[in-house]
C-alpha positions in Angstrom: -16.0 -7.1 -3.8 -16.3 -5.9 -7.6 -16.1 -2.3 -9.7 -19.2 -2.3 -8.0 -18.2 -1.7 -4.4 -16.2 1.1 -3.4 -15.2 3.2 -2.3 -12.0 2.1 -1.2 -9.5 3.3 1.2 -6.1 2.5 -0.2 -3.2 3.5 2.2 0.6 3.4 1.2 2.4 3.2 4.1 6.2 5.5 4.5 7.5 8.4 6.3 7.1 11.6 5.3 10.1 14.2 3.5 12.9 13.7 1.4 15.5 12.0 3.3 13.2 8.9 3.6 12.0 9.2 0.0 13.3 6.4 -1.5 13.9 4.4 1.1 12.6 0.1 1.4 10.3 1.4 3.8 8.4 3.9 1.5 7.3 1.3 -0.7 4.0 1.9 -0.1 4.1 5.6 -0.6 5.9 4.7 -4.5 3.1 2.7 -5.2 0.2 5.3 -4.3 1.9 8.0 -6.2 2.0 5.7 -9.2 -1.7 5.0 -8.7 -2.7 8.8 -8.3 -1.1 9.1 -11.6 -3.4 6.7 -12.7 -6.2 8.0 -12.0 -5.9 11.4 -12.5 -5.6 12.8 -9.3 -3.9 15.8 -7.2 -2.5 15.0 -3.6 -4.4 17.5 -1.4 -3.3 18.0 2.8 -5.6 16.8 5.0 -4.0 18.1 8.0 -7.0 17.5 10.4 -6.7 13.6 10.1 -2.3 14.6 9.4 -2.4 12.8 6.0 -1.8 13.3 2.1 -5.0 12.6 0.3 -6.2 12.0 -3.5 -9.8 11.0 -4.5 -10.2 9.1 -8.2 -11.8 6.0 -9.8 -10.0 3.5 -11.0 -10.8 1.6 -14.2 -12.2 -1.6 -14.8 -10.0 -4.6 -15.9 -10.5 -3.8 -19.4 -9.3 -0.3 -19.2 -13.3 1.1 -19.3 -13.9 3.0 -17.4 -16.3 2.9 -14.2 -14.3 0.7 -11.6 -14.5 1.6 -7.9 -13.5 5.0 -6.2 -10.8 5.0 -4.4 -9.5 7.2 -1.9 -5.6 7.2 -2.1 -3.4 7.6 1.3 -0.5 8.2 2.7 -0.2 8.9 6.7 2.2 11.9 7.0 2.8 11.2 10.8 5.9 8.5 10.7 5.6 5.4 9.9 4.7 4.0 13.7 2.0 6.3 14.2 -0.1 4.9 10.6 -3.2 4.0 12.2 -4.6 7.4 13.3 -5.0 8.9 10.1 -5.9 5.6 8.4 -8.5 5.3 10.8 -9.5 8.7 10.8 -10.0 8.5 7.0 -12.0 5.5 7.7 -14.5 7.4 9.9 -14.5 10.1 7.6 -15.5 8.5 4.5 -17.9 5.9 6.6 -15.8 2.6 5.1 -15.4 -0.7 7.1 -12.4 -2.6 7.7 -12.4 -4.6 4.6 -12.8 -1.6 3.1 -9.1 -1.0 3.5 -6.1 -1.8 1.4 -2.5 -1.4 2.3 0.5 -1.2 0.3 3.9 -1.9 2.4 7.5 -3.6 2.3 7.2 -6.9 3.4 11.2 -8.4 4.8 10.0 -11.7 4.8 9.6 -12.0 0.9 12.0 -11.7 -1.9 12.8 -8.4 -3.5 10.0 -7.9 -5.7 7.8 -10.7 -5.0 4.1 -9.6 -4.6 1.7 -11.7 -2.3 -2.0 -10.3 -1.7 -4.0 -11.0 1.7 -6.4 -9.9 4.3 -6.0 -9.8 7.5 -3.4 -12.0 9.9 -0.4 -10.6 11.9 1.8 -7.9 11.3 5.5 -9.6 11.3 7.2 -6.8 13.4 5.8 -3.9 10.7 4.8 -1.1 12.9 2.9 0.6 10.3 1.0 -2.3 10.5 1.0 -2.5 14.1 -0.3 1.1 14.7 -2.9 0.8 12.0 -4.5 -2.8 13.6 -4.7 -1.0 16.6 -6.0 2.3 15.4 -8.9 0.6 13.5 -9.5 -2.2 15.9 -9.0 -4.5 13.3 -6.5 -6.5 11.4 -9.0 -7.7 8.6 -7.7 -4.8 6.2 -6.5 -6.1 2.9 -2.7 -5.7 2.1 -0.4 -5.6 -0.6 2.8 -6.9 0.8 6.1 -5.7 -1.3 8.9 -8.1 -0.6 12.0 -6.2 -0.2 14.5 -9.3 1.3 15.9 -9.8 4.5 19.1 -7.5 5.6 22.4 -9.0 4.7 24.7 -10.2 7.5 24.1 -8.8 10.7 22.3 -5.5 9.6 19.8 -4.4 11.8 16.6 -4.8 10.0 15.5 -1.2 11.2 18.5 0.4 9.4 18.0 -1.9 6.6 14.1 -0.3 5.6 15.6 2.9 5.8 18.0 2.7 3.3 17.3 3.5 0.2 16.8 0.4 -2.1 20.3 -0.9 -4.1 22.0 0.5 -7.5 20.8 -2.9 -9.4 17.3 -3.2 -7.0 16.4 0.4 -8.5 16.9 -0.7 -12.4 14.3 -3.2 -11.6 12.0 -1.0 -9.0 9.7 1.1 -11.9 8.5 -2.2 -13.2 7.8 -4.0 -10.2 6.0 -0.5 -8.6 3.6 -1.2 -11.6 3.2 -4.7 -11.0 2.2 -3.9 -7.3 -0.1 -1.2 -8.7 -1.7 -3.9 -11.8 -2.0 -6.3 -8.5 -3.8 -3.7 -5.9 -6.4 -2.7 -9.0 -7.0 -6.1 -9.9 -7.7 -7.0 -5.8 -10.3 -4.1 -6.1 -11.6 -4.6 -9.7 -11.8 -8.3 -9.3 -11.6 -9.5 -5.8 -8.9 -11.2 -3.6 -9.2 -14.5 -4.5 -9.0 -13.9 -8.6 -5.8 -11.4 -8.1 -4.6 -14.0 -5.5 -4.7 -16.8 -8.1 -3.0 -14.3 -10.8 -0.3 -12.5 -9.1 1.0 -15.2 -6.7 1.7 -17.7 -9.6 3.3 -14.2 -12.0 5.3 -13.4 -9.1 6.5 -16.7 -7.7 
């Protein structure tokens, strides 16, 4: 995988309309918005395949340009129904499985701790969930976005969908960059060199 490959399907997982907005659980859809700013590019409906949709190219490492193209995602059908525009995306665009990045809150990491990986279960996510079984795969590349387990006896369903804390939001624009820096630099450079980078930064 290099700025040679591409494109690349990169999905931010979260429910769709304001009142989930700035929930844990739309993550994802934070860091997709910061990348289409990146890049350049206008969210367009897809409603055939029920998903938001922005085409760009990222840049290299450097800042040249001429990295891969990327098609930027988010799933506008709930959060437990991911896979079927993921995978319709997928079909559409011809790309394989390891074609396929995902950006999503992770419970089982710290707030704001990155970790980069491909493939393996999907810890009780049902984004996740929907879109292993939508693309018949779990060998999709993901961005995991630690958000912390729920204090005391909270219900970790409630907990996602609640918007993040007063002193967790101070610290969020930074670390959505940093999860952007570390999905470019998976792309760019490959797993294993933005493995070695961003799991010793974000340690």
């Amino acid at each position: 995988m290099s700025s040679a490959g591409g494109p690349f399907l990169v999905v931010g997982l979260g429910n769709p309309g304001p009142k989930y907005a700035r929930n844990r659980h739309n993550v994802g859809f934070m860091v997709a918005d910061l990348l289409a700013e990146r890049v350049g590019a206008q969210w367009k409906s897809a409603a055939r395949v029920k998903a938001a949709v922005a085409q760009g190219r990222l840049p290299l490492v450097s800042g040249a340009p001429g990295g891969p193209g990327v098609v930027l995602a988010k799933p506008l059908t709930y959060m437990n129904l991911s896979g079927g525009p993921v995978s319709g995306l997928a079909g559409f665009f011809k790309l394989e499985v390891g074609q396929v990045i995902v950006v999503h809150d992770e419970l089982d990491l710290p707030f704001g701790t990155l970790r980069l990986k491909q493939g393996g279960g999907e810890g009780g996510h049902n984004g996740l969930r929907s879109m292993s079984q939508s693309l018949g795969s779990k060998d999709y590349l993901r961005v995991r976005f630690g958000v912390g387990r729920p204090p005391g006896r909270m219900d970790a369903a409630d907990y996602v969908l609640r918007d993040f804390s007063s002193t967790e939001r101070e610290e969020l624009p930074v670390l959505l960059e940093r999860a952007a820096d570390a999905l470019v630099d998976t792309l760019v450079e490959g797993l294993e060199a933005a493995q070695n980078r961003w799991h010793v930064s974000s340690a």
